[in-house]
PDB file with SEQRES, HELIX, SHEET and CRYST1 records, atoms N, CA, C and O in Angstrom:
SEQRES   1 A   84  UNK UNK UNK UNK UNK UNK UNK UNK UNK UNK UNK UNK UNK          
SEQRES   2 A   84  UNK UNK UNK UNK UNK UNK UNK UNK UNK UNK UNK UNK UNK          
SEQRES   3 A   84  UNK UNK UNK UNK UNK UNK UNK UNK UNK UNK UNK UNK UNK          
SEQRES   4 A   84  UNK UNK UNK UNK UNK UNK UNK UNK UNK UNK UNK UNK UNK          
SEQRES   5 A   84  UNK UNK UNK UNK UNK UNK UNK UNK UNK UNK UNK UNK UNK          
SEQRES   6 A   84  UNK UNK UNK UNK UNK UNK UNK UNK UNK UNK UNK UNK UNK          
SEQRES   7 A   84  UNK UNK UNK UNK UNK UNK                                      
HELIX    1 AA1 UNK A   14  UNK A   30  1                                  17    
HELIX    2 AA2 UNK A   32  UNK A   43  1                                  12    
HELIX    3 AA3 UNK A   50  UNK A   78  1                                  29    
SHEET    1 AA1 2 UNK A   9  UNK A  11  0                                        
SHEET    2 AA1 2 UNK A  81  UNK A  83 -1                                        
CRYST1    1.000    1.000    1.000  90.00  90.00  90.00 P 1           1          
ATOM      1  N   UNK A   1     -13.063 -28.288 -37.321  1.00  0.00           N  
ATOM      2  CA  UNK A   1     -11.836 -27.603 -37.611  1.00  0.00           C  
ATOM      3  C   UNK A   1     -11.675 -26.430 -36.660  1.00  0.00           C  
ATOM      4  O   UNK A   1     -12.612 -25.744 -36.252  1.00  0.00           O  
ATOM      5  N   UNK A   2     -10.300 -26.257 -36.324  1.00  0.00           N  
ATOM      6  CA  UNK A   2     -10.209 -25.242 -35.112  1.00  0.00           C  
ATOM      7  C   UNK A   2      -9.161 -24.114 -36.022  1.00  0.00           C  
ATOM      8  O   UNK A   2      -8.166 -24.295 -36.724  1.00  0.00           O  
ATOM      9  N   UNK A   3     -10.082 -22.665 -35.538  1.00  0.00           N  
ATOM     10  CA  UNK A   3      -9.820 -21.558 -36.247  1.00  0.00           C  
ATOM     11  C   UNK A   3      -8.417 -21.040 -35.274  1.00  0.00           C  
ATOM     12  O   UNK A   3      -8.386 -19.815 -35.163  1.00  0.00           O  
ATOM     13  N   UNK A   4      -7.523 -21.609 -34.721  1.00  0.00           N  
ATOM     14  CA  UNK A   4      -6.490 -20.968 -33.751  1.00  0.00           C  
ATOM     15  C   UNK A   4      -5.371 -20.698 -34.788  1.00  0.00           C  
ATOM     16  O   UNK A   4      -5.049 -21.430 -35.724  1.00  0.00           O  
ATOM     17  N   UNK A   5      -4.853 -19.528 -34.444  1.00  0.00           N  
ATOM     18  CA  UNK A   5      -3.790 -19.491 -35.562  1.00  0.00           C  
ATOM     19  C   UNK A   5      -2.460 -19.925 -35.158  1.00  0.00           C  
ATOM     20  O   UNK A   5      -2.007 -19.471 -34.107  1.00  0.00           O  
ATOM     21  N   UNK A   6      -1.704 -20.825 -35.923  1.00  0.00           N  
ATOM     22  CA  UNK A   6      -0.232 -21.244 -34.942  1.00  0.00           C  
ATOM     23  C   UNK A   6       0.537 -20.834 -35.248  1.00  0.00           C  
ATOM     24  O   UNK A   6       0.700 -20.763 -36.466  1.00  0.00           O  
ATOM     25  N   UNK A   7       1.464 -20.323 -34.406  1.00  0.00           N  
ATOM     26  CA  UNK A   7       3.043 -19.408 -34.713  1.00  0.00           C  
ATOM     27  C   UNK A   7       3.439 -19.478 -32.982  1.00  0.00           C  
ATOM     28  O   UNK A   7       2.959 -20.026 -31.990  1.00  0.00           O  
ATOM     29  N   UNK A   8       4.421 -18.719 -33.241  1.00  0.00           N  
ATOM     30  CA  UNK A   8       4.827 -18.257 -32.408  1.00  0.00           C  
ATOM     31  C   UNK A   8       4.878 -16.615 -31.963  1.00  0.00           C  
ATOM     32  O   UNK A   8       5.361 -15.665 -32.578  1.00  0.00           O  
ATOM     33  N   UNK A   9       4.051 -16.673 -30.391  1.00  0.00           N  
ATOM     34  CA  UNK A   9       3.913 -15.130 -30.011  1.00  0.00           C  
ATOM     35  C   UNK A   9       5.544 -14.179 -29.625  1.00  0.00           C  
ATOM     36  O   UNK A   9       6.615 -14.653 -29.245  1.00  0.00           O  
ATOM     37  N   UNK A  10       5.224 -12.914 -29.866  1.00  0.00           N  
ATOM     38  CA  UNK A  10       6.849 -11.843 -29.957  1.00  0.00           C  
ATOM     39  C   UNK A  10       6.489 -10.979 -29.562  1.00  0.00           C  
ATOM     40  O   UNK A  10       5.527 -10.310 -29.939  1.00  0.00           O  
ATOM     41  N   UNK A  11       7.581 -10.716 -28.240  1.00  0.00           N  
ATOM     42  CA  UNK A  11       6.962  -9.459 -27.882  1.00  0.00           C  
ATOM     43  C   UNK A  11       7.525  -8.623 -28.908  1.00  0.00           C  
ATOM     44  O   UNK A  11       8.417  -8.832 -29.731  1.00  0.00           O  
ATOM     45  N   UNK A  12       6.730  -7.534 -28.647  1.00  0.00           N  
ATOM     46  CA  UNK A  12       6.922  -5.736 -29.400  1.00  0.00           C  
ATOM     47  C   UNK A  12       7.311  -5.136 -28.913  1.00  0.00           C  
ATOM     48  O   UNK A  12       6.459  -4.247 -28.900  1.00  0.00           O  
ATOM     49  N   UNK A  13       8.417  -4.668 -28.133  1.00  0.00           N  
ATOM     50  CA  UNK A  13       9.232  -4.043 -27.340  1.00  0.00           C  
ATOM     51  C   UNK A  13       8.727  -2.601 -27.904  1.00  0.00           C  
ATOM     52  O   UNK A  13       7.785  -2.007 -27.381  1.00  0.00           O  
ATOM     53  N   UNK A  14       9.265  -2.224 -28.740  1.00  0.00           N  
ATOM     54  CA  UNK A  14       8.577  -0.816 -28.810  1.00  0.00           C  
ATOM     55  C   UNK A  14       7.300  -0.790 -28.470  1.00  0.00           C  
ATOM     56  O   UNK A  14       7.244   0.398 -28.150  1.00  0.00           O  
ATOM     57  N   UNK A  15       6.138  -1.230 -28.278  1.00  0.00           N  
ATOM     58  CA  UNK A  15       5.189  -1.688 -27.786  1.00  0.00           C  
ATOM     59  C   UNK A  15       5.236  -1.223 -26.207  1.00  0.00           C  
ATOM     60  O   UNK A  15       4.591  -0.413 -25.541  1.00  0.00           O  
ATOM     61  N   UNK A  16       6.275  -2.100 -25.945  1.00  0.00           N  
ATOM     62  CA  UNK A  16       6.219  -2.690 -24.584  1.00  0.00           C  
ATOM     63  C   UNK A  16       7.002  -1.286 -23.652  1.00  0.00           C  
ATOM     64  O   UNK A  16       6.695  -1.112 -22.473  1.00  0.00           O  
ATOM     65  N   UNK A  17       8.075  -0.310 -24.403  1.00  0.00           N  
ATOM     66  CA  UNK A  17       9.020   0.462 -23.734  1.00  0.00           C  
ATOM     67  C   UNK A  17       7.821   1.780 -23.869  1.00  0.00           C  
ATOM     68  O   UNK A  17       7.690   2.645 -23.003  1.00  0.00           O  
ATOM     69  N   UNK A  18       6.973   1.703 -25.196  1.00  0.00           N  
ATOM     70  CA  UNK A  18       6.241   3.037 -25.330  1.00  0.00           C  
ATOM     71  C   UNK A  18       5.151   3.346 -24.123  1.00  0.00           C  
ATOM     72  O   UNK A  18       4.857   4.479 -23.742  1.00  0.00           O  
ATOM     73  N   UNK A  19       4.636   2.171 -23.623  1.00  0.00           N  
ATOM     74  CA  UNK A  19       3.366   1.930 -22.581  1.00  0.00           C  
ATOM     75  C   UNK A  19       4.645   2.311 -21.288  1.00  0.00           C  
ATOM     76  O   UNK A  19       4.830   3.423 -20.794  1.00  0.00           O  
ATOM     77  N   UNK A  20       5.199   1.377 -21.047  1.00  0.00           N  
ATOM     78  CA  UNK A  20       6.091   2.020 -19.867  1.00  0.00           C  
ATOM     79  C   UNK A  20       6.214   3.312 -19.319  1.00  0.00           C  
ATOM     80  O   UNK A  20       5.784   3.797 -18.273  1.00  0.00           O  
ATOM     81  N   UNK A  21       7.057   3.880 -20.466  1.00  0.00           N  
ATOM     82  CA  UNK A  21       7.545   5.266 -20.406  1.00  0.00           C  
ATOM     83  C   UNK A  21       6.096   6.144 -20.211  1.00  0.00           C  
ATOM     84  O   UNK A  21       6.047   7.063 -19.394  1.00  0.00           O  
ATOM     85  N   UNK A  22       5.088   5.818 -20.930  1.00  0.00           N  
ATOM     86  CA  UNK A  22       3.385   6.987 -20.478  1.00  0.00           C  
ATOM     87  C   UNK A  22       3.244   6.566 -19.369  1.00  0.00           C  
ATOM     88  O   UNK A  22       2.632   7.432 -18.743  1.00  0.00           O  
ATOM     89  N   UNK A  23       3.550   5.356 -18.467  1.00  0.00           N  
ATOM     90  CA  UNK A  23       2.829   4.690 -17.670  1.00  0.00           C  
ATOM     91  C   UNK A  23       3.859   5.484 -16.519  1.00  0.00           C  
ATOM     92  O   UNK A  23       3.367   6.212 -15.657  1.00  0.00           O  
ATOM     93  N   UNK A  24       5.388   5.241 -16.623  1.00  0.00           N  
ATOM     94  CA  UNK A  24       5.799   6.148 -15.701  1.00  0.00           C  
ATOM     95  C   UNK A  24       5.367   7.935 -15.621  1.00  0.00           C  
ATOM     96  O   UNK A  24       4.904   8.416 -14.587  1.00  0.00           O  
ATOM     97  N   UNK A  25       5.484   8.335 -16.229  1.00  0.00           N  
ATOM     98  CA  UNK A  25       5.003  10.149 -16.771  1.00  0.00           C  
ATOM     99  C   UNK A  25       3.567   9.879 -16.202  1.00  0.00           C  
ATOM    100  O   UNK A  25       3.374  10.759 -15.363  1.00  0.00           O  
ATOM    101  N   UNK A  26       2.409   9.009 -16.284  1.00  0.00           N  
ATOM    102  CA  UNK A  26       0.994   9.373 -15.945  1.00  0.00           C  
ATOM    103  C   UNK A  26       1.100   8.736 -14.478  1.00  0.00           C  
ATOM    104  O   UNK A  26       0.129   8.923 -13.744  1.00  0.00           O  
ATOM    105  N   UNK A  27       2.315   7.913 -13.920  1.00  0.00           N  
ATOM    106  CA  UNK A  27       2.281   7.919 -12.312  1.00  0.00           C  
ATOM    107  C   UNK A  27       2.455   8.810 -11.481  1.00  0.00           C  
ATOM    108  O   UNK A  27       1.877   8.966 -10.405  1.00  0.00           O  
ATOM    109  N   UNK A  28       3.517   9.621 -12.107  1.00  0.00           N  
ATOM    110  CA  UNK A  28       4.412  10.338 -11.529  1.00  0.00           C  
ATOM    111  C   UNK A  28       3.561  11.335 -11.104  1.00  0.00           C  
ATOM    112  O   UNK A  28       3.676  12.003 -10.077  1.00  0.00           O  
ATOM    113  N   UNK A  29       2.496  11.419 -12.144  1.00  0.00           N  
ATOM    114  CA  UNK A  29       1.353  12.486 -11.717  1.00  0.00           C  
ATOM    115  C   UNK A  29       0.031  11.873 -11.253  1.00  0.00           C  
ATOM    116  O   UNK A  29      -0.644  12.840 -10.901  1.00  0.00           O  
ATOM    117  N   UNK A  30      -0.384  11.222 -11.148  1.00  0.00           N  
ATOM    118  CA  UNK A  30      -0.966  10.679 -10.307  1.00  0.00           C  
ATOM    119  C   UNK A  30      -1.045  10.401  -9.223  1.00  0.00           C  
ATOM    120  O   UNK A  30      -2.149  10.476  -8.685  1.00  0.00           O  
ATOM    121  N   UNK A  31       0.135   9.958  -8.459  1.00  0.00           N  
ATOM    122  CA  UNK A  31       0.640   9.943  -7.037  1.00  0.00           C  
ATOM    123  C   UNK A  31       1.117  11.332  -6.543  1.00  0.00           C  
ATOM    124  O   UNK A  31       1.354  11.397  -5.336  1.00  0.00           O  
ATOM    125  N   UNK A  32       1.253  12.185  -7.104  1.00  0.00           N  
ATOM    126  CA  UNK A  32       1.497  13.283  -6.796  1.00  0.00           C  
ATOM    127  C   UNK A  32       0.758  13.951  -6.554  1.00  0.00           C  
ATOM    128  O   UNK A  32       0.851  14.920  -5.801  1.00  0.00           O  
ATOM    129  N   UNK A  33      -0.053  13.622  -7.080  1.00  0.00           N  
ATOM    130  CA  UNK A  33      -1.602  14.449  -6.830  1.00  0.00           C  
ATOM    131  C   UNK A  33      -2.544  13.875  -5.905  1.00  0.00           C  
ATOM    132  O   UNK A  33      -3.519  14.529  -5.533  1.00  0.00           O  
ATOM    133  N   UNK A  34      -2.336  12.754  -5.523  1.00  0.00           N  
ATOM    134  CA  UNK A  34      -2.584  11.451  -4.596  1.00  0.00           C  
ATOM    135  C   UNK A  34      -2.300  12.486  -3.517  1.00  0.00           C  
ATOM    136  O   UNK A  34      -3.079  13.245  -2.941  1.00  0.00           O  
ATOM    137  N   UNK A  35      -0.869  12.310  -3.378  1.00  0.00           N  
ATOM    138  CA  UNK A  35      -0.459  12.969  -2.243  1.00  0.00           C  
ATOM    139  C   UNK A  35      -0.772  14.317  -1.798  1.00  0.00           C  
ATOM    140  O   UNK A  35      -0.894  14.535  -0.592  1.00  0.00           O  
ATOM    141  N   UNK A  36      -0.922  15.305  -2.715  1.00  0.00           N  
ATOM    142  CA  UNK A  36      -0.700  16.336  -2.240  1.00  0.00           C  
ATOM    143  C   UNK A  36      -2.664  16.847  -1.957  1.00  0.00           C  
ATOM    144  O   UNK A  36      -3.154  17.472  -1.016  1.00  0.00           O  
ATOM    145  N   UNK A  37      -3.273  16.317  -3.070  1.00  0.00           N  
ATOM    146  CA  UNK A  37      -4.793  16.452  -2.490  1.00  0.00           C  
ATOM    147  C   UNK A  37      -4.898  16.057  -1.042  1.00  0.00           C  
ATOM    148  O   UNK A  37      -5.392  16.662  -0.090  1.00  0.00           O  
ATOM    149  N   UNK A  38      -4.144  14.568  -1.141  1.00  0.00           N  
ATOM    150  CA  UNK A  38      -4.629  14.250   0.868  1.00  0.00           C  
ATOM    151  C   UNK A  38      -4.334  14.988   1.699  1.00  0.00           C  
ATOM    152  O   UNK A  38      -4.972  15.184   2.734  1.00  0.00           O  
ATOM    153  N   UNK A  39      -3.271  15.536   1.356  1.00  0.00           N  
ATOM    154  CA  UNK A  39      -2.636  16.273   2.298  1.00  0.00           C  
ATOM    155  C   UNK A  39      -3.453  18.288   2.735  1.00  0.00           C  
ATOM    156  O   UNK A  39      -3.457  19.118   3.644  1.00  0.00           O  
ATOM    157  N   UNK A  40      -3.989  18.084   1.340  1.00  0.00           N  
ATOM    158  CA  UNK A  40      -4.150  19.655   1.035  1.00  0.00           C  
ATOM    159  C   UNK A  40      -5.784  19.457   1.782  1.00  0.00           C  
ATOM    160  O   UNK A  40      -6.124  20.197   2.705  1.00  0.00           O  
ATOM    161  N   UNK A  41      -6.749  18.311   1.211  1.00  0.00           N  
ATOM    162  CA  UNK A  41      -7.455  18.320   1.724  1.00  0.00           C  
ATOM    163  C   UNK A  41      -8.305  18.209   3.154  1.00  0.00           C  
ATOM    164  O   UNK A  41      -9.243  18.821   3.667  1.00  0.00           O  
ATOM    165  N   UNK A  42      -7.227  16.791   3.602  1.00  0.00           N  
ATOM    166  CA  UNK A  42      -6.964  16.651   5.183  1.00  0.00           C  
ATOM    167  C   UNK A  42      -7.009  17.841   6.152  1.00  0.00           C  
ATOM    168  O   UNK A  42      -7.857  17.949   7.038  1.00  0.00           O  
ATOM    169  N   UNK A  43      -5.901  18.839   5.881  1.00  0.00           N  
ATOM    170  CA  UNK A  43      -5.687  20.516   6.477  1.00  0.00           C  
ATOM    171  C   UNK A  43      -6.825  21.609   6.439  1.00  0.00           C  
ATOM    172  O   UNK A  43      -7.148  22.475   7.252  1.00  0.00           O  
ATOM    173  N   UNK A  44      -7.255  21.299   5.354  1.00  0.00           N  
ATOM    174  CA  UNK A  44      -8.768  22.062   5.476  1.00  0.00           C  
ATOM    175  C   UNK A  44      -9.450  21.911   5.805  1.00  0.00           C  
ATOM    176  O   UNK A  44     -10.274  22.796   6.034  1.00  0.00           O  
ATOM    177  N   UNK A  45      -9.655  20.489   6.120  1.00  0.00           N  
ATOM    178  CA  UNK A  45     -11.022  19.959   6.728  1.00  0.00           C  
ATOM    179  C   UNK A  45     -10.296  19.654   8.739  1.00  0.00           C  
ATOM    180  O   UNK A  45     -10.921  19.090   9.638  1.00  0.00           O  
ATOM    181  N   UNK A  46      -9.052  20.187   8.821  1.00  0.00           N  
ATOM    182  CA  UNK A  46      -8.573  19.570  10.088  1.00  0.00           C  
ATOM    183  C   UNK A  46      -8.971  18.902  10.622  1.00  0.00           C  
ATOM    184  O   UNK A  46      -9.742  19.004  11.576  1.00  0.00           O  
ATOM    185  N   UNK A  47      -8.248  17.454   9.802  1.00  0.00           N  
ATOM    186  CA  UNK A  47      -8.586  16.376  10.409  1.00  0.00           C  
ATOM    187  C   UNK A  47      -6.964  15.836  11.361  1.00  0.00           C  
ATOM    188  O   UNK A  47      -6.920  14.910  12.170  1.00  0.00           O  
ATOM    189  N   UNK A  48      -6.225  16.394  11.102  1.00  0.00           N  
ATOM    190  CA  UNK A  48      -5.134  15.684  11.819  1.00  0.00           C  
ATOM    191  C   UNK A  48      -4.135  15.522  10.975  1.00  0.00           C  
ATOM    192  O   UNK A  48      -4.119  16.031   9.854  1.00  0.00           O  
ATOM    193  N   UNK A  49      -2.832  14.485  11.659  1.00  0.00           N  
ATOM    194  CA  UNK A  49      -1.934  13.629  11.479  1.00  0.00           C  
ATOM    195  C   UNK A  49      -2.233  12.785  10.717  1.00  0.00           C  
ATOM    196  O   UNK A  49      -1.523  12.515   9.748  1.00  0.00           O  
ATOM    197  N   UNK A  50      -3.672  12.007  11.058  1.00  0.00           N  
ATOM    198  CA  UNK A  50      -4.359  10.625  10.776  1.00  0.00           C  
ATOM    199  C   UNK A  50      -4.867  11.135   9.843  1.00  0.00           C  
ATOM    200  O   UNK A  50      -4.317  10.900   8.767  1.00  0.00           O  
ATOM    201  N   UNK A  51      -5.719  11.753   9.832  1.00  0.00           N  
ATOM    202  CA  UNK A  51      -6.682  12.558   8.798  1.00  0.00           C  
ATOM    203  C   UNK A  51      -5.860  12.842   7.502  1.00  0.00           C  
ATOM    204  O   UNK A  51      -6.486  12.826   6.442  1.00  0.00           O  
ATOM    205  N   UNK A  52      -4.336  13.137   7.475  1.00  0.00           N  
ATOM    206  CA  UNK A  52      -3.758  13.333   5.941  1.00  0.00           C  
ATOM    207  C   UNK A  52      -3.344  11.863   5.222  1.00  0.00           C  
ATOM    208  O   UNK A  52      -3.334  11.475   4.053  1.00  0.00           O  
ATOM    209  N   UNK A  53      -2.984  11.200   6.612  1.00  0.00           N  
ATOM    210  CA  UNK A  53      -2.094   9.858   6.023  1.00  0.00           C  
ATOM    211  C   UNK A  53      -3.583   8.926   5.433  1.00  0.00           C  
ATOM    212  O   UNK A  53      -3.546   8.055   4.563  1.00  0.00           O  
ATOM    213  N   UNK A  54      -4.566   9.297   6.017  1.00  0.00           N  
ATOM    214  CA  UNK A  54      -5.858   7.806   5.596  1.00  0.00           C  
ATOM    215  C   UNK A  54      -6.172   8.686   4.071  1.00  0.00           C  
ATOM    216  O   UNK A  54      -6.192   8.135   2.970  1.00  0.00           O  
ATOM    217  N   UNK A  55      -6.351   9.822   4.255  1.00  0.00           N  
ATOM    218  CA  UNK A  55      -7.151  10.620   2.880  1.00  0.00           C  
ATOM    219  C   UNK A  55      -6.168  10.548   1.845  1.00  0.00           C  
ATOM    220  O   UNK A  55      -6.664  10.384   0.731  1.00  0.00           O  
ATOM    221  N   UNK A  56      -4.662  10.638   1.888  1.00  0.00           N  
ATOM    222  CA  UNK A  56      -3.507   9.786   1.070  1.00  0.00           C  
ATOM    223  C   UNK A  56      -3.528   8.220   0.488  1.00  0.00           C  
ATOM    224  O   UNK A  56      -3.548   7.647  -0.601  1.00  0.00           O  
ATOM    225  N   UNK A  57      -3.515   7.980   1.548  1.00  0.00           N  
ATOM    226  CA  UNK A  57      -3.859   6.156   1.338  1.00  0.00           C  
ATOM    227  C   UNK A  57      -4.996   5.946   0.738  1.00  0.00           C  
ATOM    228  O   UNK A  57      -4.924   5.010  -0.058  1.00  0.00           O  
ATOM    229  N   UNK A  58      -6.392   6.626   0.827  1.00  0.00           N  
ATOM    230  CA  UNK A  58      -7.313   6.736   0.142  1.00  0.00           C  
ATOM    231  C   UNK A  58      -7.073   7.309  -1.767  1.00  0.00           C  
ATOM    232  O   UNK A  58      -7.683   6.986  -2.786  1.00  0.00           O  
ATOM    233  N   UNK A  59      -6.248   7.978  -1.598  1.00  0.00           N  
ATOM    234  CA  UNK A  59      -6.049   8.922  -2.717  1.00  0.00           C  
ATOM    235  C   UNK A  59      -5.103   7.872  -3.964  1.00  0.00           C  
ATOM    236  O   UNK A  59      -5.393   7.732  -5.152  1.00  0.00           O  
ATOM    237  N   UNK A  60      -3.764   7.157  -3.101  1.00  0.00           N  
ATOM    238  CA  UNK A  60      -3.174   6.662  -3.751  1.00  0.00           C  
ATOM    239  C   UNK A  60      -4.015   5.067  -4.443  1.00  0.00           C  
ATOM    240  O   UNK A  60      -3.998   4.564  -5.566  1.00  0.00           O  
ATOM    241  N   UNK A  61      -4.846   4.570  -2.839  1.00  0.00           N  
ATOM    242  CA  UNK A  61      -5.348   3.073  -3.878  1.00  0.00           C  
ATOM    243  C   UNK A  61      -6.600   3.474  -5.296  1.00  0.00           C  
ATOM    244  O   UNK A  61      -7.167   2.712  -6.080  1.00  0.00           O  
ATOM    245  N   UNK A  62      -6.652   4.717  -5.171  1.00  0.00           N  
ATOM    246  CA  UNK A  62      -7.795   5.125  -6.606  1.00  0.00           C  
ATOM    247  C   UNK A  62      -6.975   5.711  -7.602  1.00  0.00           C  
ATOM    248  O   UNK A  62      -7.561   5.983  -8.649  1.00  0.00           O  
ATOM    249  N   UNK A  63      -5.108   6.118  -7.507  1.00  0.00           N  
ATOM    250  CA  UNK A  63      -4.245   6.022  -8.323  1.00  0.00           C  
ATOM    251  C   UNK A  63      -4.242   4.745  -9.076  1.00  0.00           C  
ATOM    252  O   UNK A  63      -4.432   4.456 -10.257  1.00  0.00           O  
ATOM    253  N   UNK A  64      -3.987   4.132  -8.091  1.00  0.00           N  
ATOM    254  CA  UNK A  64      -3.581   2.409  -8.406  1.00  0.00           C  
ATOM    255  C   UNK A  64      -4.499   2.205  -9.639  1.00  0.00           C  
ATOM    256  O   UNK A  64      -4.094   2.115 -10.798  1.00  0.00           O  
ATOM    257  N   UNK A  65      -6.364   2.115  -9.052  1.00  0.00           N  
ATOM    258  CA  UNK A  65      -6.945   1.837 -10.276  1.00  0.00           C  
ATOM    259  C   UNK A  65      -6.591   2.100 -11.562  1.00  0.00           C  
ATOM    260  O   UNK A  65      -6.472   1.259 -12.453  1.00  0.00           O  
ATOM    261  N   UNK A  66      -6.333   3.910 -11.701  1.00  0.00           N  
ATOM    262  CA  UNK A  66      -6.583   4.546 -12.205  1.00  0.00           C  
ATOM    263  C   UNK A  66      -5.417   3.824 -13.520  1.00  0.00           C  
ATOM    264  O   UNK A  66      -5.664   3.502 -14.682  1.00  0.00           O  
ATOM    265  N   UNK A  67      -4.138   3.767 -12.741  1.00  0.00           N  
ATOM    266  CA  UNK A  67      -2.764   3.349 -13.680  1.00  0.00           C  
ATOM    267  C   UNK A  67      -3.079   1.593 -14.162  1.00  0.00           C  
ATOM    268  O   UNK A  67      -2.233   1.088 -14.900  1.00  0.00           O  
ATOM    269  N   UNK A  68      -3.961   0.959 -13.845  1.00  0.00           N  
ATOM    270  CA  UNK A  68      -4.073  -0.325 -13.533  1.00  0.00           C  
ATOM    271  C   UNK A  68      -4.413  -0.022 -15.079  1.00  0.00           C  
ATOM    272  O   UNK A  68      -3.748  -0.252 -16.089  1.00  0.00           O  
ATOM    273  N   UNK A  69      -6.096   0.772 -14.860  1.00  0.00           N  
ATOM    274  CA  UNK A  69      -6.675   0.757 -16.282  1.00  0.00           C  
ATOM    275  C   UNK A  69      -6.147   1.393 -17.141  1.00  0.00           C  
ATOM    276  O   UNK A  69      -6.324   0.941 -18.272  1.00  0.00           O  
ATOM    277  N   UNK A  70      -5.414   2.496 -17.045  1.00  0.00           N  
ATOM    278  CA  UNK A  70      -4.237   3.269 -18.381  1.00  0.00           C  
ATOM    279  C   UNK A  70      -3.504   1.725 -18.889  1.00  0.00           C  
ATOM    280  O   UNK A  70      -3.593   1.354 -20.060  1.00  0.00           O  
ATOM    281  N   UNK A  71      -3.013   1.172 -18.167  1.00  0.00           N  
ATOM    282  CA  UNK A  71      -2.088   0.090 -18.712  1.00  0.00           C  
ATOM    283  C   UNK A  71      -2.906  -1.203 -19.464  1.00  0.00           C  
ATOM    284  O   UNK A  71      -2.484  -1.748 -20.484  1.00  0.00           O  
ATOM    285  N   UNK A  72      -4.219  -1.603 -18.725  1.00  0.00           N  
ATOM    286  CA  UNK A  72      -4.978  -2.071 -19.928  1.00  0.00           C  
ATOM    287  C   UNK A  72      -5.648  -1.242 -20.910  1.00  0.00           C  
ATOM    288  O   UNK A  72      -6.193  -1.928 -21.775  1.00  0.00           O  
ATOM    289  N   UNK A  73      -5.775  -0.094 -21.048  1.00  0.00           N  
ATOM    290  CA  UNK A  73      -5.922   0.495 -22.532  1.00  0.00           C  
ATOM    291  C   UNK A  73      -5.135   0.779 -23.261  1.00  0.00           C  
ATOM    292  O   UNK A  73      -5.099   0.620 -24.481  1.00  0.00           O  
ATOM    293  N   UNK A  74      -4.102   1.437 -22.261  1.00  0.00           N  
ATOM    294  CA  UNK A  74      -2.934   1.051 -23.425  1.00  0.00           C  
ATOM    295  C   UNK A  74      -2.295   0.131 -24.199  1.00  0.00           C  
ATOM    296  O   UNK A  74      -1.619   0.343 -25.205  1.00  0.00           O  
ATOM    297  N   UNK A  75      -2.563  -0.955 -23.642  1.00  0.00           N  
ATOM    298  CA  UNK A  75      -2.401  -2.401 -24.001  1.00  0.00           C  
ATOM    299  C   UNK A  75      -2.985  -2.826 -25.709  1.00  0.00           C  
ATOM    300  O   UNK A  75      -2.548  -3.244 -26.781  1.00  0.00           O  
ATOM    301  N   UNK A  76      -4.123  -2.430 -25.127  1.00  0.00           N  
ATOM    302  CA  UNK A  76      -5.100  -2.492 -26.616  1.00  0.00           C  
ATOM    303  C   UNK A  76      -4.224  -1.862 -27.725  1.00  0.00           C  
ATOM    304  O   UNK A  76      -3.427  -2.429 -28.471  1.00  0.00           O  
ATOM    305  N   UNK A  77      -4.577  -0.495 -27.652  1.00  0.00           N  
ATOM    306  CA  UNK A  77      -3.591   0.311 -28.432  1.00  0.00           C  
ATOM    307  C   UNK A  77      -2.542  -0.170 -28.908  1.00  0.00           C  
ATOM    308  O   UNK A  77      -2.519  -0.292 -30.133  1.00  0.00           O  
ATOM    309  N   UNK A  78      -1.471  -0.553 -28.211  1.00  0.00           N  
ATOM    310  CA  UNK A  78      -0.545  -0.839 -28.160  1.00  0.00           C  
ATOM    311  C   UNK A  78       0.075  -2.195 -27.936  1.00  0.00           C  
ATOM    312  O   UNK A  78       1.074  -2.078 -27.225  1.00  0.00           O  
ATOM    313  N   UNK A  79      -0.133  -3.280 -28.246  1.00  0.00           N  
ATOM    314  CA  UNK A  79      -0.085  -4.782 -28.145  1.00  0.00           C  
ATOM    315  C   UNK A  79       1.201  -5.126 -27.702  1.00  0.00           C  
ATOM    316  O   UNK A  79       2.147  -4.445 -28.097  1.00  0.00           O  
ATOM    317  N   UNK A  80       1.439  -6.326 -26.741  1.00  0.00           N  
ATOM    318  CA  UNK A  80       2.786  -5.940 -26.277  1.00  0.00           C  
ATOM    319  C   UNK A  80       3.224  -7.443 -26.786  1.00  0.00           C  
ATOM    320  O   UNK A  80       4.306  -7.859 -26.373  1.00  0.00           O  
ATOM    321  N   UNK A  81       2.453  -8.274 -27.652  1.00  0.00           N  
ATOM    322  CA  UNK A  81       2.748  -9.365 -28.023  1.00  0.00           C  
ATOM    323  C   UNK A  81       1.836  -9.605 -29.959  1.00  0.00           C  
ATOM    324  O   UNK A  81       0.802  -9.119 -30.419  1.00  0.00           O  
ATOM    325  N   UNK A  82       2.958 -10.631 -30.607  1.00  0.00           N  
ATOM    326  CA  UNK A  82       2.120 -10.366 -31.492  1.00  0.00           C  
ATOM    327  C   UNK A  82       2.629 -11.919 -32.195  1.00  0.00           C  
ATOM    328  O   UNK A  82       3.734 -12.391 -31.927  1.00  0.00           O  
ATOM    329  N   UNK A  83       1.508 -12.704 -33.251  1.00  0.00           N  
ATOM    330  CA  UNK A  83       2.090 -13.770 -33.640  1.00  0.00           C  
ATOM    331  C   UNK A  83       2.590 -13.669 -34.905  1.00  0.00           C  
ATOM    332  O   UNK A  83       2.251 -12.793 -35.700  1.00  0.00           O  
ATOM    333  N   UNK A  84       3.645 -14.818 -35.194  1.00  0.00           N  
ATOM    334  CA  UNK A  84       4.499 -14.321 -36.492  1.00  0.00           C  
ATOM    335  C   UNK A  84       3.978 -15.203 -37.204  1.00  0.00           C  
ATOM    336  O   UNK A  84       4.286 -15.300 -38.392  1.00  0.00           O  
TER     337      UNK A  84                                                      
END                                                                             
């Protein structure tokens, strides 16, 4: 006997708009801070032109993670599907 439960899955929009909306607000600061560390840090250490744009690009793909995993924990929390 198979324990699967059958229905049909729904999304949860409130669910789904509440993760959004943190997810925009915790980018907005994240990349911002992305940016402005590379930039702030790059200058102190005078590294250059090159030196702000790589330590940026560095800064933003460990944003990326960072929002990747907010959005799977929030997920948990917050289920963006559910069966009826």
């Amino acid at each position: 006997m198979s324990n699967t439960q059958t229905g049909e899955r729904r999304i949860v929009w409130q669910s789904v708009t509440t993760v959004l909306s943190a997810a925009i607000l915790i980018a907005a600061e994240v990349f911002g801070a992305a940016f402005a560390g590379g930039w702030a840090l790059a200058n102190l250490l005078e590294l250059g032109d090159y030196g702000v744009m790589g330590l940026q690009g560095i800064f933003i793909v460990i944003g990326l993670f960072v929002m990747i995993s907010f959005v799977r924990n929030a997920q948990k929390v917050e289920p963006f599907t559910t069966r009826d």
